[in-house]
C-alpha positions as CSV (number, residue, x, y, z in Angstrom):
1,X,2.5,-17.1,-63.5
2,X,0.9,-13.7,-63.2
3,X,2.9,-10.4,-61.4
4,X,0.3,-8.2,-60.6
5,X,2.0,-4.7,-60.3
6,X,0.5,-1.8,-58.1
7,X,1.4,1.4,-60.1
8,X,1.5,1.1,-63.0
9,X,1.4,4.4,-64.3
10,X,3.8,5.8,-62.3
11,X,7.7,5.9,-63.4
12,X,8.5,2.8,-61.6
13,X,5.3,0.5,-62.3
14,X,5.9,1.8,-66.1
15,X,9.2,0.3,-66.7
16,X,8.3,-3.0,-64.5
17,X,5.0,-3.7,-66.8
18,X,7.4,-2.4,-69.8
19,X,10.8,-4.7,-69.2
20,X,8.5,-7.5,-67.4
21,X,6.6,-8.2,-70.5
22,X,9.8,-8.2,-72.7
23,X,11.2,-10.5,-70.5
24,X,8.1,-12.5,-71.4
25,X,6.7,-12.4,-68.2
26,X,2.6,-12.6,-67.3
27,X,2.2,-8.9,-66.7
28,X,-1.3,-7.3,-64.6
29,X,-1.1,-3.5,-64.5
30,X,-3.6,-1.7,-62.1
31,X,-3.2,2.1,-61.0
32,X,-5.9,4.6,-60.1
33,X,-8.8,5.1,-60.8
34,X,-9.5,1.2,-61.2
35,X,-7.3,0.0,-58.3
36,X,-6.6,1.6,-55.0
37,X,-4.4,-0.1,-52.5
38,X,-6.5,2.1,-49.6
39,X,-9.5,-0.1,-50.4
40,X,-9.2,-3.6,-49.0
41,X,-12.1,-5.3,-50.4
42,X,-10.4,-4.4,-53.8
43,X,-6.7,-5.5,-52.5
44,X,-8.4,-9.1,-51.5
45,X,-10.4,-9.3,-55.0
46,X,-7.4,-8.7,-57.0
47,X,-4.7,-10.8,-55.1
48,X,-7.1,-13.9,-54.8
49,X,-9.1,-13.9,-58.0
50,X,-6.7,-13.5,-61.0
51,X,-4.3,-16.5,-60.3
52,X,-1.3,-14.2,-58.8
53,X,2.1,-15.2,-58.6
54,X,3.4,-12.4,-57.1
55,X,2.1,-8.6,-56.2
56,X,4.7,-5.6,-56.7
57,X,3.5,-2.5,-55.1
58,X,5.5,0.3,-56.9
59,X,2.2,2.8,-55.8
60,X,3.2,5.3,-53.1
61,X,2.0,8.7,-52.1
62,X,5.0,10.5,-52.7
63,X,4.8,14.4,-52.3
64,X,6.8,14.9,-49.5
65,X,5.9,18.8,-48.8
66,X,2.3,17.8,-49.2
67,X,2.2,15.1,-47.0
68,X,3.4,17.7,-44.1
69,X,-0.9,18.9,-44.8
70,X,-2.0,15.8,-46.1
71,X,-0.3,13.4,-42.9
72,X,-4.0,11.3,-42.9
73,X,-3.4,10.5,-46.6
74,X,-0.4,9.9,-46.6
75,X,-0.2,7.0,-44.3
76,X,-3.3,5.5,-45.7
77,X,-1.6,5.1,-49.2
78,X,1.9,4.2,-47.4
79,X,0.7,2.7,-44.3
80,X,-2.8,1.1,-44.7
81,X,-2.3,0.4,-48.1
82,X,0.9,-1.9,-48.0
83,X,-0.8,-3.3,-44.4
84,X,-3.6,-4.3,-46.6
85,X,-1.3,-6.1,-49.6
86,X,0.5,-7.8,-46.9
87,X,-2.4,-9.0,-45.0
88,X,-4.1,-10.4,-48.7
89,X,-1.0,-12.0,-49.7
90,X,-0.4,-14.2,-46.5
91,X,-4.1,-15.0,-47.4
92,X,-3.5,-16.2,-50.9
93,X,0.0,-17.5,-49.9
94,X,2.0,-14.4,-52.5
95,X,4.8,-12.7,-52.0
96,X,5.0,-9.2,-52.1
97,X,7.9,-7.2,-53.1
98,X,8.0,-3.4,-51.9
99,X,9.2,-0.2,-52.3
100,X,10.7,2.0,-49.9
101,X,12.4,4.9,-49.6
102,X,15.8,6.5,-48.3
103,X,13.7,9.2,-46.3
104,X,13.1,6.9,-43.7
105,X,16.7,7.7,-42.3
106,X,17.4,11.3,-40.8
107,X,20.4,11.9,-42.5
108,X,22.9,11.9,-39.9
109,X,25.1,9.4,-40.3
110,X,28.2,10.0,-42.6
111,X,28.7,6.9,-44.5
112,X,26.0,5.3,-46.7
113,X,23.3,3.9,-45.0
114,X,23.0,-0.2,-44.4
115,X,19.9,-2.0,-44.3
116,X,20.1,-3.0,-40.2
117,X,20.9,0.9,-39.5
118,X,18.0,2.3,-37.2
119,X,15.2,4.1,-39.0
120,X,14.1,7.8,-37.9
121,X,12.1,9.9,-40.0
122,X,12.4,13.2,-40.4
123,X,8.9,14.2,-42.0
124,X,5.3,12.6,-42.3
125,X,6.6,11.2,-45.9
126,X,9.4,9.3,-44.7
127,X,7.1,8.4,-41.2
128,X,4.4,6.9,-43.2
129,X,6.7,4.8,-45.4
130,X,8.6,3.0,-42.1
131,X,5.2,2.2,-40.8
132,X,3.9,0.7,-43.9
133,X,7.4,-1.1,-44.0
134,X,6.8,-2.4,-40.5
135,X,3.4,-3.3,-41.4
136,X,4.3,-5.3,-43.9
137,X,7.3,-7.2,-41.8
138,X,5.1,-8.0,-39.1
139,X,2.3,-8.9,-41.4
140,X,4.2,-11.2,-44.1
141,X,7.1,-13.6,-43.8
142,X,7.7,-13.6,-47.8
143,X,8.4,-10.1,-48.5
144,X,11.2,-7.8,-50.0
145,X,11.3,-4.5,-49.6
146,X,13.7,-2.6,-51.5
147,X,14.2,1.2,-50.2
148,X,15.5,3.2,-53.2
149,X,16.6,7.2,-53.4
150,X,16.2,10.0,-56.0
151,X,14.5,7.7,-58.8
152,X,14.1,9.4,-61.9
153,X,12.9,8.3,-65.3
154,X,11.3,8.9,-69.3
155,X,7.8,8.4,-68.1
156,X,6.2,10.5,-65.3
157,X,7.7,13.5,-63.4
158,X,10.8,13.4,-61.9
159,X,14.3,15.9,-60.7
160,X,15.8,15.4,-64.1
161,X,12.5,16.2,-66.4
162,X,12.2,19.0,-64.2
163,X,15.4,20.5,-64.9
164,X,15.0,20.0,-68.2
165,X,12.1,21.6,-68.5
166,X,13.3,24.7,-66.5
167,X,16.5,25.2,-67.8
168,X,14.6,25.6,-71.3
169,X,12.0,28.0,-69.3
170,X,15.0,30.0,-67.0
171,X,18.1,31.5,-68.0
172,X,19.2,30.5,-64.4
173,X,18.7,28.1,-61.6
174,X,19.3,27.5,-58.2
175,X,19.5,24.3,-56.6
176,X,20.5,22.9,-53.2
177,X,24.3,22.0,-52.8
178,X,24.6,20.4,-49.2
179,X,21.6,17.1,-49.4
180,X,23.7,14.1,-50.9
181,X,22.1,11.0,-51.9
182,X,22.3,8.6,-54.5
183,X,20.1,9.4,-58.3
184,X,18.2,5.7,-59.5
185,X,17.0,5.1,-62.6
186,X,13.4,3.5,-62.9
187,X,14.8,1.3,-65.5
188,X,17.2,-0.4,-63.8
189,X,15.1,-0.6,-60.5
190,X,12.9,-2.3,-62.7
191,X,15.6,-5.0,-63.6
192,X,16.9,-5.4,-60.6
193,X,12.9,-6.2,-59.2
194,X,12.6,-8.4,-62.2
195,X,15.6,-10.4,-61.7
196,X,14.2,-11.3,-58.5
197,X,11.0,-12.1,-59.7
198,X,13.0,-14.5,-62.3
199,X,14.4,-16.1,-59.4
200,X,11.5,-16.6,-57.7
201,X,10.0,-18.2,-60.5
202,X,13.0,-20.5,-60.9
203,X,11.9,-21.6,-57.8
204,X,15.7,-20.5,-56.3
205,X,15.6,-19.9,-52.7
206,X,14.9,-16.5,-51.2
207,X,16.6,-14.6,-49.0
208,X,13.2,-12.8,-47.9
209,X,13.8,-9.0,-46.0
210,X,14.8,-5.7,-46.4
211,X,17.2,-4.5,-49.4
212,X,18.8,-1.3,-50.6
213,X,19.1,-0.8,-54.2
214,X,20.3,2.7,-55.9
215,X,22.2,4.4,-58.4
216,X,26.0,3.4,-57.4
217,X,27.2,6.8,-56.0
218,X,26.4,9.9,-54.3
219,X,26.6,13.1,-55.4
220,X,24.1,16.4,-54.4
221,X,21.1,18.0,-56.4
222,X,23.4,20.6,-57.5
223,X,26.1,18.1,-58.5
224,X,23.2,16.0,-60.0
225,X,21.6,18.9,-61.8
226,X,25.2,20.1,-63.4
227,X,25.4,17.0,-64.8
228,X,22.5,17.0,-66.5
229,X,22.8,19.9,-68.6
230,X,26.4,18.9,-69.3
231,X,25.0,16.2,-71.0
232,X,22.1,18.0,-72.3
233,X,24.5,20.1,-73.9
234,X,25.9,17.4,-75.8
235,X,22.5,16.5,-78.0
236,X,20.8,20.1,-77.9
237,X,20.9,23.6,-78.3
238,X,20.0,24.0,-74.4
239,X,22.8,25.9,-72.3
240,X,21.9,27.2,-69.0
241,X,23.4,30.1,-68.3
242,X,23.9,30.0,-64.7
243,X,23.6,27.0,-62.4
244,X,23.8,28.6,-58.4
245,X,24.1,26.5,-55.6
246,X,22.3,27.3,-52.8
247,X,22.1,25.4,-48.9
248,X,19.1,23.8,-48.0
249,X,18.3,27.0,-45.6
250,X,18.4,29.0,-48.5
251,X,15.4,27.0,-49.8
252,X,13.2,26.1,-46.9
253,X,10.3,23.6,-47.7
254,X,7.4,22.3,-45.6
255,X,9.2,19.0,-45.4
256,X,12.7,18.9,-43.7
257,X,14.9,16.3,-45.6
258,X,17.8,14.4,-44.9
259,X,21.3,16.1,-45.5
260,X,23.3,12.7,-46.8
261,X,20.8,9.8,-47.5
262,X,23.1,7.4,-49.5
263,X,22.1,4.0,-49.2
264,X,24.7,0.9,-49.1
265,X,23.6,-1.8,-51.6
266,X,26.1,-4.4,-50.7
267,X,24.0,-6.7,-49.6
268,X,21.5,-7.2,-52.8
269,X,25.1,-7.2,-54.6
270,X,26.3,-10.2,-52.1
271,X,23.1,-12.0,-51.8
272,X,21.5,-11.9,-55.7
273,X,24.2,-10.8,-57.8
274,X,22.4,-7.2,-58.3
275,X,25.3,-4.8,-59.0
276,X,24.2,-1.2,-59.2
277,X,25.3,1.0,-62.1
278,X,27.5,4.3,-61.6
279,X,24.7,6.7,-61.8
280,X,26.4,9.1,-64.1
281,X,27.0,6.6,-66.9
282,X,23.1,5.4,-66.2
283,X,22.4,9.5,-66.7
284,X,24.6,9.8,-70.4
285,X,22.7,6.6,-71.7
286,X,19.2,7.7,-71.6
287,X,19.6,11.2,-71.9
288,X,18.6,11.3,-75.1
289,X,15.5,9.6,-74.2
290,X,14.9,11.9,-71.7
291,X,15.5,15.0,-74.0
292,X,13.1,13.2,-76.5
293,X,10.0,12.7,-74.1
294,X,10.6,16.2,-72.6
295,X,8.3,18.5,-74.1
């Protein structure tokens, strides 16, 4: 039973095609050049013609200050794209698991965010990715799509290599104090898609639909950021001198984000057992894989 995963060279796709095959699973990894989701003639070949049990698109366009010039791309990797999965796999009779994003809420509401809240988009980033969403809804009965937040990881660029790489660069940083949401390790995204995936091939029951799965807690990218060269700290020679924090208006982007974006992930808890892990005790177990693969 073949999982064909869609990424597989970014953070998310590397862990899945990583864990999945020492989990003993069937593992098909395709990422650009030799796969794009954009081209449907390609999405049909692969999900018909290599005995597919199940597609996992972790591929995404993802630059979120970029996509503000780039809207046209944008929703043809997050839009078309995932309407093209979804359309192949009712063909072929596959599921398809999805990821999402928190950036498809606008931030306003002051508790953590539940999957039957209403969507609203601040920027073309977070637009393009409730479309493809909806797309694949309407298009697919046997879907999950997971929305996740802040995902970091050893493989591929991410908040946390990018501190670590600055604060070895800069003497001090600044970083925004007043956007809370909630930081997810690839790895245990990974898992928690792959404990699905084991359940699927159980043959359990499925409850198919929309799911929120992140790092259990909120914190800022300040708060976020602190901790990670406290922990640094611990294994290297690398001590930032001064850590500022800064509001959001103090460092305008292209994109507007969402101030609090934390994402409720009862529900993947109640219905599969999934438990998310504090994200600060996820952060002091890999760092020193981080600080390893950060070069």
């Amino acid at each position: 039973m073949k999982i064909f995963v869609i990424g597989s060279k970014g953070q998310l796709g590397w862990e899945l095609c990583r864990r999945g095959k020492d989990r003993g699973f069937d593992i098909l990894g395709l990422d650009l050049p030799e796969f794009d989701i954009t081209h449907p003639s390609q999405v049909q070949s692969q999900v018909n013609g290599k005995g597919i049990f199940l597609v996992i698109n972790a591929s995404a366009y993802t630059a979120v200050d970029q996509a503000e010039t780039q809207e046209e791309l944008a929703f043809k990797v997050n839009c078309d794209g995932p309407a093209y999965l979804a359309s192949s796999c009712a063909r072929a009779k596959v599921p398809l698991f999805h990821i999402s994003t928190d950036y498809v809420f606008d931030g306003t509401k002051k508790t953590p965010y539940k999957e039957t809240d209403p969507v609203c988009p601040l920027g073309v980033y977070g637009k393009s990715k409730a479309d493809g969403d909806e797309r694949v809804r309407t298009l697919l009965k046997e879907h999950i799509i997971i929305r996740t937040a802040w995902l970091y990881g050893v493989h591929g660029n991410n908040f946390v290599r990018t501190m670590l790489r600055l604060g070895r660069a800069q003497e001090e940083l600044r970083v925004v104090c007043d956007q809370y949401g909630c930081p997810t390790f690839a790895g245990d995204l990974a898992d928690a898609l792959l404990t699905l995936a084991g359940s699927l091939i159980k043959g359990e029951d499925i409850a198919w639909g929309t799911y929120h799965f992140c790092g259990k807690g909120a914190t800022t990218w300040h708060g976020f950021a602190k901790m990670i060269f406290e922990l640094a700290g611990k294994h290297t020679s690398l001590r930032l001198k001064e850590l500022h924090a800064i509001t959001a208006d103090q460092y305008p982007m292209p994109a507007k984000r969402p101030v609090m974006s934390a994402l409720d992930c009862s529900l993947i808890e109640k219905r599969f057992g999934i438990s998310p892990r504090p994200w600060q005790e996820v952060l002091k177990n890999i760092m020193p894989h981080l600080l390893s693969d950060d070069h």
